[in-house]
C-alpha positions in Angstrom: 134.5 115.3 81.9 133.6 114.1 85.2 132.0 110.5 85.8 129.6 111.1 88.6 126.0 109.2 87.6 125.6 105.9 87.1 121.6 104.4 86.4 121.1 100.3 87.1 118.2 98.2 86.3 116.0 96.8 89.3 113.5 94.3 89.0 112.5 95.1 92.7 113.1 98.9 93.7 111.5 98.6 96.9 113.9 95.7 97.7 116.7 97.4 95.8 116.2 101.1 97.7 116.8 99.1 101.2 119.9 97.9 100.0 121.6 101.0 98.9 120.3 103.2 101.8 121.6 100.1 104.4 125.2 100.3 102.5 125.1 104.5 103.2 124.3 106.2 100.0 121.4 108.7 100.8 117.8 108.7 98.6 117.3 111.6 97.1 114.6 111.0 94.5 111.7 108.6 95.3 109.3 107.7 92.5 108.8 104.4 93.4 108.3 101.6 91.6 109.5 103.3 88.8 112.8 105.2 89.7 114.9 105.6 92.6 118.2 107.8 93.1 120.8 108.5 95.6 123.7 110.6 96.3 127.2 108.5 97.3 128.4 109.9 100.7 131.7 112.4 100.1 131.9 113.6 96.9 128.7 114.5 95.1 128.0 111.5 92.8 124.8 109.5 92.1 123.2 106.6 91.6 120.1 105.9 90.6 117.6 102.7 89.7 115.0 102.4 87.3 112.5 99.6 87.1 113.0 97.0 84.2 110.3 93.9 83.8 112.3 92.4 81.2 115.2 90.9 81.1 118.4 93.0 82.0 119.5 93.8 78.7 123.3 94.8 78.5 122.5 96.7 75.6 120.8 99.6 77.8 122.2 99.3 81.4 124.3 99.9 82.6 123.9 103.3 81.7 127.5 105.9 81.8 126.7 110.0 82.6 129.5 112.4 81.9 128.7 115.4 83.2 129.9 118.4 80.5 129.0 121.9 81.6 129.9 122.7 77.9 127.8 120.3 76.4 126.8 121.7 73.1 130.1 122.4 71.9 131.5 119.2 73.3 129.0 117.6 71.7 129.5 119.5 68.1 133.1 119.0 68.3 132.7 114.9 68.7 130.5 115.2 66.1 133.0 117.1 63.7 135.5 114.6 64.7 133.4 111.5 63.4 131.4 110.4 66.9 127.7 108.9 65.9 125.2 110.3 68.4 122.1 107.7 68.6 120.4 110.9 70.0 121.3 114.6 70.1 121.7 117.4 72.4 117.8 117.8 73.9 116.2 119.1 76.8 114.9 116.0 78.7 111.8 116.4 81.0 113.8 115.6 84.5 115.4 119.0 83.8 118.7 117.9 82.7 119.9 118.8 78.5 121.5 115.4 77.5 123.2 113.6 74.2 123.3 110.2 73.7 125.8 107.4 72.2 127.5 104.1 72.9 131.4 103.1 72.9 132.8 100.6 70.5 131.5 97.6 73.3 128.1 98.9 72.3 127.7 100.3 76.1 125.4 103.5 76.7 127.2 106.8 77.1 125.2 110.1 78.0 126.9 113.5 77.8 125.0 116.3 79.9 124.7 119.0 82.1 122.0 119.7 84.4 123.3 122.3 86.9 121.9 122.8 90.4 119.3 120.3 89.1 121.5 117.3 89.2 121.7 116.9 92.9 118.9 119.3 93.7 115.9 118.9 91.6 112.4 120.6 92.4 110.9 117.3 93.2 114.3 116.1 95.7 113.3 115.1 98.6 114.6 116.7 102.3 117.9 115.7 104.2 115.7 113.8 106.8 112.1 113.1 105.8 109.8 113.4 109.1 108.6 109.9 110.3 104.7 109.7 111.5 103.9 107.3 113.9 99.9 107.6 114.3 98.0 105.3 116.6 94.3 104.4 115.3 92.1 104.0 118.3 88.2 104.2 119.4 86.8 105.7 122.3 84.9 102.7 122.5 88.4 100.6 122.8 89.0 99.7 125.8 92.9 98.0 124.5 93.2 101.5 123.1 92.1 103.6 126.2 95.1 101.5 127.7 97.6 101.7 125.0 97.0 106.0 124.8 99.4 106.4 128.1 101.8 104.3 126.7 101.6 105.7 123.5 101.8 109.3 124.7 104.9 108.3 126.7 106.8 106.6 123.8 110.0 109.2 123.3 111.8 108.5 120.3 115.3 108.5 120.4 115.2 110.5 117.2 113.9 113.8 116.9 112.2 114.0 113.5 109.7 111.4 114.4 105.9 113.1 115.1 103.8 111.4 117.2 99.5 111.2 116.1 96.8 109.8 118.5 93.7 109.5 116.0 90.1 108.7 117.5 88.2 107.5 114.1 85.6 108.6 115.1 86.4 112.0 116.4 88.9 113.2 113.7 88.2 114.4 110.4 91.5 112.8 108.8 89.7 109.5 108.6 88.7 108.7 105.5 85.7 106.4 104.8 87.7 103.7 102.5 90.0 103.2 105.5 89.4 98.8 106.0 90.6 98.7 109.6 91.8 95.2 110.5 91.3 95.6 114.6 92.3 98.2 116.7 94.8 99.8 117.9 95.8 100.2 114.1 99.4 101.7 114.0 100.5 103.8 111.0 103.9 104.3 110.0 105.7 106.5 106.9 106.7 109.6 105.5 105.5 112.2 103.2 106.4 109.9 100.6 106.2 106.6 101.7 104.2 104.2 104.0 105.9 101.9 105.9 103.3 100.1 108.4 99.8 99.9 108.7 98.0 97.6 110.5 96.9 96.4 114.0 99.6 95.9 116.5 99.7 94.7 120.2 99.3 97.8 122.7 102.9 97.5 124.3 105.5 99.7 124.3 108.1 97.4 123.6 106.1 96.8 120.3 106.1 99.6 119.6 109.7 100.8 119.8 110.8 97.8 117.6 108.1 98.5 115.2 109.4 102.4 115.2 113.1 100.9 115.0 113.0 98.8 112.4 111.2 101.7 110.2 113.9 104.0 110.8 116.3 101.4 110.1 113.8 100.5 106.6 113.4 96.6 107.5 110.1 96.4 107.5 108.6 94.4 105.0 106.8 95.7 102.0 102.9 96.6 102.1 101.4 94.8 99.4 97.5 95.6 99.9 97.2 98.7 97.2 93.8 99.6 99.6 95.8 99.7 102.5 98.3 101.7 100.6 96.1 104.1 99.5 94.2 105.1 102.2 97.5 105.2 104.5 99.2 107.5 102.0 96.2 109.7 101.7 96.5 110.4 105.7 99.9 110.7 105.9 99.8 113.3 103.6 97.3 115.3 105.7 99.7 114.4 108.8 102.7 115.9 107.1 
């Protein structure tokens, strides 16, 4: 058996996910706010976080995987030799076949195996996620007729960042629910993730510190769910 996968409880996965990609480990899985995993640097195992709104119960986290690529007749032999199982060997929906029971401390041990699908899942997300930056401008603008140069100049240190210039009124990724705050309106994220959106000053030291501290994830939480949605919505037509 091989101890590779620990699960946590988070009251605050946004908050959490900062954390453990500042410390090194690398996100993997993103189905925020409900679950979050990552894979520890040299060696192969994982961690992941799951959202709890009560409180932390030792009784179910922490949570102990034991990988067993013979899981079935592990799982019959323990039971032969007296083990109770609180559930047995199933096929789980996150693709992995698991069995379930707790040590005499009353802490919760799963026995499974999952394959290729324990570090590389249909739904894992890539090595390097390309960053959008898009600038929302007018025509009309005259800050964003200023900013464009400056925009267009900006040359990330990092090559997976993609550059957008969006006029609203011009491009057909706009969407009509889009509450624009002022303008130029900078856009930040991932396929999976917005980071910034909202209306910045049109300086080019603004925005390398804005495109900085995304990389670096310490920019502060969007709260606004119609901000959120109608950011996500573009950035999935951007990526």
């Amino acid at each position: 058996m091989i101890l590779n996968q620990v699960t946590l409880p988070s009251k605050n996965l946004h908050r959490a996910c900062v954390f453990y990609r500042r410390l090194g480990l690398t996100q993997i899985v993103n189905a925020l706010p409900r679950y979050a995993r990552f894979e520890c640097p040299g060696g192969g195992a994982t961690l992941s976080l799951h959202l709890t709104s009560t409180p932390i119960a030792r009784s179910e986290f922490p949570m102990v995987y034991l990988e067993c690529p013979e899981l079935d007749a592990v799982c019959e032999y323990l039971a032969d030799a007296g083990f109770v199982f609180e559930s047995g060997v199933a096929d789980q929906p996150w693709l992995w076949r698991e069995a379930r029971l707790r040590d005499p401390d009353g802490n919760a041990i799963c026995l499974y195996w999952a394959g290729p699908n324990r570090l590389f899942p249909p739904w894992r997300l890539s090595a390097k996620p390309q960053l959008v930056v898009a600038c929302l401008c007018a025509d009309w603008c005259g800050a964003c007729r200023e900013f464009r140069a400056v925009f267009e100049a900006f040359q990330p240190r990092d090559g997976s960042v993609r550059l957008a210039w969006i006029d609203i009124e011009e491009d057909g990724h706009i969407f009509e629910d889009a509450d624009l705050e002022g303008f130029p309106t900078l856009l930040i994220g991932n396929a999976s993730e917005v980071l910034f959106a909202g209306p910045v000053v049109p300086r080019m030291e603004i925005l390398h510190a804005m495109v900085t501290r995304a990389m670096r994830f310490e920019l502060p939480p969007l709260r606004d769910q119609r901000t959120v949605k109608w950011a996500s919505r573009l950035l999935e037509r951007l990526t």
